[in-house]
N, C-alpha and C positions, 0 to 999 in steps of 0.2 A: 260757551261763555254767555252769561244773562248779560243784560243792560248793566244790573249795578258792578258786577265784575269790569264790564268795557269801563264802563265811568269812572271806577277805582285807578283799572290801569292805567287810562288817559290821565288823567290828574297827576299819577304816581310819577310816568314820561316827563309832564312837563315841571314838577316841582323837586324832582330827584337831585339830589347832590351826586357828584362824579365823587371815588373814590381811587388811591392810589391802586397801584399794584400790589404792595403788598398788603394793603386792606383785604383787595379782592382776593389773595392770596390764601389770608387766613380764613377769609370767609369759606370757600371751597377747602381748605384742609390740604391743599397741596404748597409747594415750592415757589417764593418768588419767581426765581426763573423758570421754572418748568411756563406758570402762569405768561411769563413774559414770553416764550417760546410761540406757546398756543395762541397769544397776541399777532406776535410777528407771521407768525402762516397761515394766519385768518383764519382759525381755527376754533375759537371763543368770541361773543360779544366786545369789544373795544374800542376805543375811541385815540385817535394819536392826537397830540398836541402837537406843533410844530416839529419839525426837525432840530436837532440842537448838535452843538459841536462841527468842528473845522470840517471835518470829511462827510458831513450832513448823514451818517449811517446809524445815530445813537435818536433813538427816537423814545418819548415820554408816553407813556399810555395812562387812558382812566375809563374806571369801569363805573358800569350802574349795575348794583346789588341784585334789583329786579331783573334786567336783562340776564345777569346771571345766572338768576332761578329760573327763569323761564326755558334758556338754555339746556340745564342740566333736567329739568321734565322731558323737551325734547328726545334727549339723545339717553334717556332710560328706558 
């Protein structure tokens, strides 16, 4: 990766919007839940948001599009 590539991505990090899961979803071409799956066993990029609900076990995720990509180069 050059300087302008680092400085792109740096920039890209700190000014990114968080997307839902089923953004991230469609963006990869797969299943909300499948996405949510690969969440949950650390398995993809992801971000939790708090714990929500009575028994604290239903947990909200958000993605960044980049971290996605960057992801899916890895693991080709």
């Amino acid at each position: 990766m050059n300087s302008l590539d680092f400085n792109y991505h740096r920039w890209l990090m700190e000014h990114e919007h968080y997307v839902s899961a089923r953004v991230a979803a469609e963006y990869l071409g797969i299943s909300e839940a499948f996405i949510m799956k690969l969440a949950r066993n650390n398995q993809i990029p992801a971000h939790p948001l708090p714990t929500t609900g009575q028994n604290g076990l239903r947990r909200t995720w958000r993605f960044r599009l980049s971290e996605l990509d960057d992801f899916m180069e890895r693991t080709q």
